[in-house]
DSSP file (Angstrom, degrees, kcal/mol; ACC not computed):
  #  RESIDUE AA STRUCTURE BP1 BP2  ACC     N-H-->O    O-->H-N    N-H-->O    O-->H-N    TCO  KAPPA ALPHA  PHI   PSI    X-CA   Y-CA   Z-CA
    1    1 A X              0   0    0      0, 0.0    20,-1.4     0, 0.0     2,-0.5   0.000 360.0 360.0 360.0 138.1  185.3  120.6  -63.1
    2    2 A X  E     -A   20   0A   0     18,-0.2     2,-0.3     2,-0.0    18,-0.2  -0.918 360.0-178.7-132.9 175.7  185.6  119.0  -66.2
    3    3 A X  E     -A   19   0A   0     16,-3.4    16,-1.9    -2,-0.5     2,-0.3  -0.976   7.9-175.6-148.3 167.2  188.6  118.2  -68.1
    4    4 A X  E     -A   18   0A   0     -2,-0.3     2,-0.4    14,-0.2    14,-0.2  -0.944   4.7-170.7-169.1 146.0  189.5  116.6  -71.5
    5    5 A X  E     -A   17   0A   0     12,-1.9    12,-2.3    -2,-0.3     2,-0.4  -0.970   9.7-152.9-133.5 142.0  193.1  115.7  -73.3
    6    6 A X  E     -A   16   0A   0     -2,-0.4     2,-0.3    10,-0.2    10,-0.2  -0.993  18.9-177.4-118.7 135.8  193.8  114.6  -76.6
    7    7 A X  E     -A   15   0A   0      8,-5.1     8,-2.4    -2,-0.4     2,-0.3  -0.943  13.2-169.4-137.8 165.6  197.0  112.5  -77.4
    8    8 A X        -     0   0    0     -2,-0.3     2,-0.2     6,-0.2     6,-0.1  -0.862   5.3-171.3-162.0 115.7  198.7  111.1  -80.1
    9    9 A X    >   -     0   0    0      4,-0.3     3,-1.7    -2,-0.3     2,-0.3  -0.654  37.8 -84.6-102.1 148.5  201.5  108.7  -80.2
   10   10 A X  T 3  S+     0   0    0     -2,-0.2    -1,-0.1     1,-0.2     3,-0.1  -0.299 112.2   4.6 -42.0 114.3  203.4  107.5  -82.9
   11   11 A X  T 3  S+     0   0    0     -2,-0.3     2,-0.3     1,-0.2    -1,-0.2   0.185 113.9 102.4 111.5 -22.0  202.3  104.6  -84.8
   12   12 A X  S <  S-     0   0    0     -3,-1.7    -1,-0.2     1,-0.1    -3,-0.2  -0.802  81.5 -94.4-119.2 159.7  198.6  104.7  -82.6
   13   13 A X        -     0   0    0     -2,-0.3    -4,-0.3     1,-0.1     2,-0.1   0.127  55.7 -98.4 -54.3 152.3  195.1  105.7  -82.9
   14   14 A X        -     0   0    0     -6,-0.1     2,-0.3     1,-0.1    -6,-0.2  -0.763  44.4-142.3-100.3 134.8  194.5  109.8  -81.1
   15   15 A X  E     -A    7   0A   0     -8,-2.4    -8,-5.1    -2,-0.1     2,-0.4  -0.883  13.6-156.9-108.4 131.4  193.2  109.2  -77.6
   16   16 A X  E     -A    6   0A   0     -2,-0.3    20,-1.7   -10,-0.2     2,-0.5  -0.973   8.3-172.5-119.2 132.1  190.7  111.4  -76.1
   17   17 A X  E     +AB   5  35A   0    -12,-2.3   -12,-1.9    -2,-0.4     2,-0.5  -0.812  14.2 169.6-113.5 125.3  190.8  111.2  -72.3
   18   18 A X  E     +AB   4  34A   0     16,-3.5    16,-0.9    -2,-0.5     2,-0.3  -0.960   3.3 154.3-134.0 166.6  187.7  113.2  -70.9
   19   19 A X  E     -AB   3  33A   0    -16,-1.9   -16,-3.4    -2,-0.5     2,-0.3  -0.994  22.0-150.7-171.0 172.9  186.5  113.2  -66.9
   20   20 A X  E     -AB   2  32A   0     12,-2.2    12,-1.0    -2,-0.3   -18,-0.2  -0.935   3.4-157.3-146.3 167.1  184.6  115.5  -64.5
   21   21 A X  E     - B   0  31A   0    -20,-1.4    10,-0.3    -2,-0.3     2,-0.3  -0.800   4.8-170.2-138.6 116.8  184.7  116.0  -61.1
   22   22 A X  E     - B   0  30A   0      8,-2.5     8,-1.1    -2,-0.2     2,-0.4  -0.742  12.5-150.5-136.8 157.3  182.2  117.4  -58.9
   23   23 A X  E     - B   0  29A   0     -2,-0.3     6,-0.3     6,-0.3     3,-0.1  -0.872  10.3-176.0-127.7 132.9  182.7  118.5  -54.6
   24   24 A X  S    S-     0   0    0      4,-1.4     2,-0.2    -2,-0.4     5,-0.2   0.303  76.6  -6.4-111.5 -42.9  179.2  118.0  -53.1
   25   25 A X  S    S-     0   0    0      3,-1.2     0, 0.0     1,-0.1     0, 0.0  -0.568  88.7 -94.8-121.5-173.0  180.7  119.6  -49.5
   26   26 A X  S    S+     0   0    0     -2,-0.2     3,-0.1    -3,-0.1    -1,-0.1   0.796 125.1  54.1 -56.1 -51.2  184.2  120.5  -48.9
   27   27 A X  S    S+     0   0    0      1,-0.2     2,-0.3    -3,-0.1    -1,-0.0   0.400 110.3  57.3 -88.0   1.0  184.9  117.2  -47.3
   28   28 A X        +     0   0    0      2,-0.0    -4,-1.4    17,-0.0    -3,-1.2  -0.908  48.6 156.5-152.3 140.8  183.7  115.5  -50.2
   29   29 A X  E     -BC  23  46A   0     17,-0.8    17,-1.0    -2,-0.3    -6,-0.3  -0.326  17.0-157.1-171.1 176.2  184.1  115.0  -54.1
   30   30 A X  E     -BC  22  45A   0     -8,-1.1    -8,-2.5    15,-0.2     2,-0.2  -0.789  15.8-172.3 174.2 131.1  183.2  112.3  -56.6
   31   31 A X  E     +BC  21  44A   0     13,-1.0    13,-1.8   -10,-0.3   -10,-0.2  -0.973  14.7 166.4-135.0 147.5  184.8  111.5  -60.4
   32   32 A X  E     +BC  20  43A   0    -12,-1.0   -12,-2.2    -2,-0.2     2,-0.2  -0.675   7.7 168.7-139.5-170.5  184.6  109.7  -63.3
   33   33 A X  E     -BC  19  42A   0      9,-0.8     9,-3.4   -14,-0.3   -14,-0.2  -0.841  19.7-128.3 162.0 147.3  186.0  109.8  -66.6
   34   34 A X  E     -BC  18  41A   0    -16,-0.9   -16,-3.5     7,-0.3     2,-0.7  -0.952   4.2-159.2 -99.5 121.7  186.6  107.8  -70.2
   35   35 A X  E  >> -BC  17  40A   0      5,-1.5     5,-0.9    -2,-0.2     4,-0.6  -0.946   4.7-160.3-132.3 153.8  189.2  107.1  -72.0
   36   36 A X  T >45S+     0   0    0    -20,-1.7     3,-0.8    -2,-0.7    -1,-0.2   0.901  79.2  54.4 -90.0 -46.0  188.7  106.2  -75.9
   37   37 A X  T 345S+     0   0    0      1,-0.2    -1,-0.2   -21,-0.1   -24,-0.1   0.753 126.1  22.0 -73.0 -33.3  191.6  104.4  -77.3
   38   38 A X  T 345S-     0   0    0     -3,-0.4    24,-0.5     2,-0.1    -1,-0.2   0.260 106.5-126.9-125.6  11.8  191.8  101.4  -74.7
   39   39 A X  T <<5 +     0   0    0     -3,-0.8     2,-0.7    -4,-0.6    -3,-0.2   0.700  52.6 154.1  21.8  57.3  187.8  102.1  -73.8
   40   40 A X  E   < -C   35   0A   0     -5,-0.9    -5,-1.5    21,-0.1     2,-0.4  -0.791  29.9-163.1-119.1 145.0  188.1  102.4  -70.0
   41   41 A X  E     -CD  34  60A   0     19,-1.3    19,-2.3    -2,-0.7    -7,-0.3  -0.828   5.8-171.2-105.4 147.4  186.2  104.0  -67.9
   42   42 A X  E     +CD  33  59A   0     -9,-3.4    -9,-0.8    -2,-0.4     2,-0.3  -0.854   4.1 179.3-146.8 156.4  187.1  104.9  -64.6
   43   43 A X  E     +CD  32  58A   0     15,-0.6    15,-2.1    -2,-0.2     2,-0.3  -0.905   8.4 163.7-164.7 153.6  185.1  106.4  -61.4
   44   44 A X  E     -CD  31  57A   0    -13,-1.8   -13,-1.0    -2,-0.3     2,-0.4  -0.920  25.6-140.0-149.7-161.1  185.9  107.5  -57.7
   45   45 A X  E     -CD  30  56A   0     11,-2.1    11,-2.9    -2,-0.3     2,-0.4  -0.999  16.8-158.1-159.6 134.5  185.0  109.2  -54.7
   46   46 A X  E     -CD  29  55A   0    -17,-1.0   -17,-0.8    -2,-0.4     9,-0.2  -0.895   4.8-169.4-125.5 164.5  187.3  111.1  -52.3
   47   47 A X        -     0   0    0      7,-1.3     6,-0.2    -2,-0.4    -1,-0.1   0.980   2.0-165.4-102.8 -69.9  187.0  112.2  -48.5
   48   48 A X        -     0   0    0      4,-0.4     5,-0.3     2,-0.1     2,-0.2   0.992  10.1-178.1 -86.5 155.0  189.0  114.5  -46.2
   49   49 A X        -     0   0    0      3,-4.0     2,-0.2     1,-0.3    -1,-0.1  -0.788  60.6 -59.9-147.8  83.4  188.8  114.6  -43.1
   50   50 A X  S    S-     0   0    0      1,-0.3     2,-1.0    -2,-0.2    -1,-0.3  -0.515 130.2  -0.6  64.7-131.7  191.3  117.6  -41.7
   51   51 A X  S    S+     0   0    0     -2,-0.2    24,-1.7    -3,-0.1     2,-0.4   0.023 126.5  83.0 -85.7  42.7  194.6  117.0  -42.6
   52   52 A X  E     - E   0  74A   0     -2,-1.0    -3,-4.0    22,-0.2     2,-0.5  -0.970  47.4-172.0-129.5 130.9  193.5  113.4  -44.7
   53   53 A X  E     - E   0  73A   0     20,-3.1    20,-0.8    -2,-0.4     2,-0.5  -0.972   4.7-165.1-123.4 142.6  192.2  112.8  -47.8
   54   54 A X  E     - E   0  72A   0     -2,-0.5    -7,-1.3    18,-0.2     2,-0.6  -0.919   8.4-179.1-114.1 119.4  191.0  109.4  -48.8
   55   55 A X  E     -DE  46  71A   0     16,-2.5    16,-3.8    -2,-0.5     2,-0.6  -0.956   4.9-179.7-135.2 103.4  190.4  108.8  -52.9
   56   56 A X  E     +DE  45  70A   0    -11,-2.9   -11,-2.1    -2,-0.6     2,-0.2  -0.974  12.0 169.2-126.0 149.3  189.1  105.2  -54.0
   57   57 A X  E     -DE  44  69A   0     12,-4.9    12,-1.0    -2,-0.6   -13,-0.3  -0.858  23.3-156.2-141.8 176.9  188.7  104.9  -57.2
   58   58 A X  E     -D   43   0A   0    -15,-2.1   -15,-0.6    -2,-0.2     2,-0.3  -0.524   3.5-165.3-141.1 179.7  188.0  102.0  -59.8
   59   59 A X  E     -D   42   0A   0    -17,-0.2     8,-2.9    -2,-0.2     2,-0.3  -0.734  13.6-145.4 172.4 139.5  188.7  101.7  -63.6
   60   60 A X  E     -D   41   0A   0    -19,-2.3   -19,-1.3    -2,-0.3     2,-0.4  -0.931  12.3-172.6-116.9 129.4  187.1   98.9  -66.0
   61   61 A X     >  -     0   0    0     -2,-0.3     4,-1.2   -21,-0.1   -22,-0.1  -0.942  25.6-138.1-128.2 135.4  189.9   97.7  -68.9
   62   62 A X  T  4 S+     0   0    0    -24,-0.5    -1,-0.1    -2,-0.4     4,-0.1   0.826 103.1  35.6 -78.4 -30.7  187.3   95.2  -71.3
   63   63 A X  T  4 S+     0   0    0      2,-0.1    -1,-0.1    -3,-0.1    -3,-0.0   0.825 128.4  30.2 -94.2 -20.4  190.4   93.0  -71.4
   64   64 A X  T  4 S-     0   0    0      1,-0.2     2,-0.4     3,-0.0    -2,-0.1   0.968  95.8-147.8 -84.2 -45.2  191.9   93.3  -68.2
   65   65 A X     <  -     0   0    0     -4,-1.2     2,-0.2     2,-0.0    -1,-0.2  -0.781  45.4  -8.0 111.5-164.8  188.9   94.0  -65.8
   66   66 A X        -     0   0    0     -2,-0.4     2,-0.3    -6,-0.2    -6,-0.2  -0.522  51.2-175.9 -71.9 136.2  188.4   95.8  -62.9
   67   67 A X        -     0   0    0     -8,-2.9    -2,-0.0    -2,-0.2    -3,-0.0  -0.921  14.0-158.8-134.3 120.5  191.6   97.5  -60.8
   68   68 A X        -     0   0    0     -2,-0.3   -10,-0.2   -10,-0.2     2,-0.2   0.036   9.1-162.6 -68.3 166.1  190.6   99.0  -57.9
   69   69 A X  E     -E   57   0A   0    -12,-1.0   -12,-4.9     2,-0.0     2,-0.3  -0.784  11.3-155.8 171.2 145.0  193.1  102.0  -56.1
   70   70 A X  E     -E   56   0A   0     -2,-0.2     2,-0.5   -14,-0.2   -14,-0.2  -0.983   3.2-163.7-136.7 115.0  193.4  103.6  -52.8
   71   71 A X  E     -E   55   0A   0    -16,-3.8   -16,-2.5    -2,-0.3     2,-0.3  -0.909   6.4-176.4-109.2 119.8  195.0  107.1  -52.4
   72   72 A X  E     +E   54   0A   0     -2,-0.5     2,-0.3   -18,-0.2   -18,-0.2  -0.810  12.1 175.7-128.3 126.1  196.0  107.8  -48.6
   73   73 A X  E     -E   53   0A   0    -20,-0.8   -20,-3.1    -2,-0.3     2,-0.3  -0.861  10.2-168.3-139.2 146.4  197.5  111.8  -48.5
   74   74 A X  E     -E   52   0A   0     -2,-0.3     2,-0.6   -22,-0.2   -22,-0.2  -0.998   8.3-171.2-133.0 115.7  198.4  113.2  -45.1
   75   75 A X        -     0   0    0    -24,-1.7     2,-0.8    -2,-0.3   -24,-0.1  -0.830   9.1-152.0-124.9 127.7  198.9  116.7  -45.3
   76   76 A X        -     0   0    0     -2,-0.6     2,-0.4     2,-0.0    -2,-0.0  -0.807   2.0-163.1-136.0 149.4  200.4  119.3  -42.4
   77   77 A X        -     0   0    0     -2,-0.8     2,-0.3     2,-0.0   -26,-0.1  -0.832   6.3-160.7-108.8 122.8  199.6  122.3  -42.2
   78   78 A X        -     0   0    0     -2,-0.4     2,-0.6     0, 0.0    -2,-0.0  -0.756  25.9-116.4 -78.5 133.4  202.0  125.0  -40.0
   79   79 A X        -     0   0    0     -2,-0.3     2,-0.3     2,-0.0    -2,-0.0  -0.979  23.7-150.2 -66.5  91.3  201.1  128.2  -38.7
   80   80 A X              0   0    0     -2,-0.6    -1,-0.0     0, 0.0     0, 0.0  -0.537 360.0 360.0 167.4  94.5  203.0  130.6  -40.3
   81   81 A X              0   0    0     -2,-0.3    -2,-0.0     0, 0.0     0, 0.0   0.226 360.0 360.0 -71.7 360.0  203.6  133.9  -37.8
């Protein structure tokens, strides 16, 4: 998948947010993505494993650094008769 947004706020420069995503299996997926105005870049990798999915992902800010993130979803699914 790929995706891309443009925004544009009062008073600041138009941000173009673009990213892709690609599923290698079911159980498993991988994205990254750019974003122009504040020049971060971002990437992660997700999991599931039945009803869990596990998404860490990263993002580089040139003045802040690195911030790390960990997405825990628990999902259940009922049988429906």
């Amino acid at each position: 998948m790929l995706t891309a947004e443009v925004e544009k706020e009062e008073n600041q420069p138009i941000n173009v947010n673009t990213g892709f995503q690609y599923r290698f299996i079911p159980q498993l997926q991988v994205r990254a993505g750019v974003s122009s105005a504040a020049s971060i870049v971002w990437a992660g990798v997700g999991v599931r494993l039945n009803a869990v999915r596990i998404d860490i992902t990263s993002s580089y800010h040139p003045q802040l650094g690195v911030t790390p993130g960990l997405l825990l979803l628990f999902g259940i699914n009922k049988d429906k008769e």
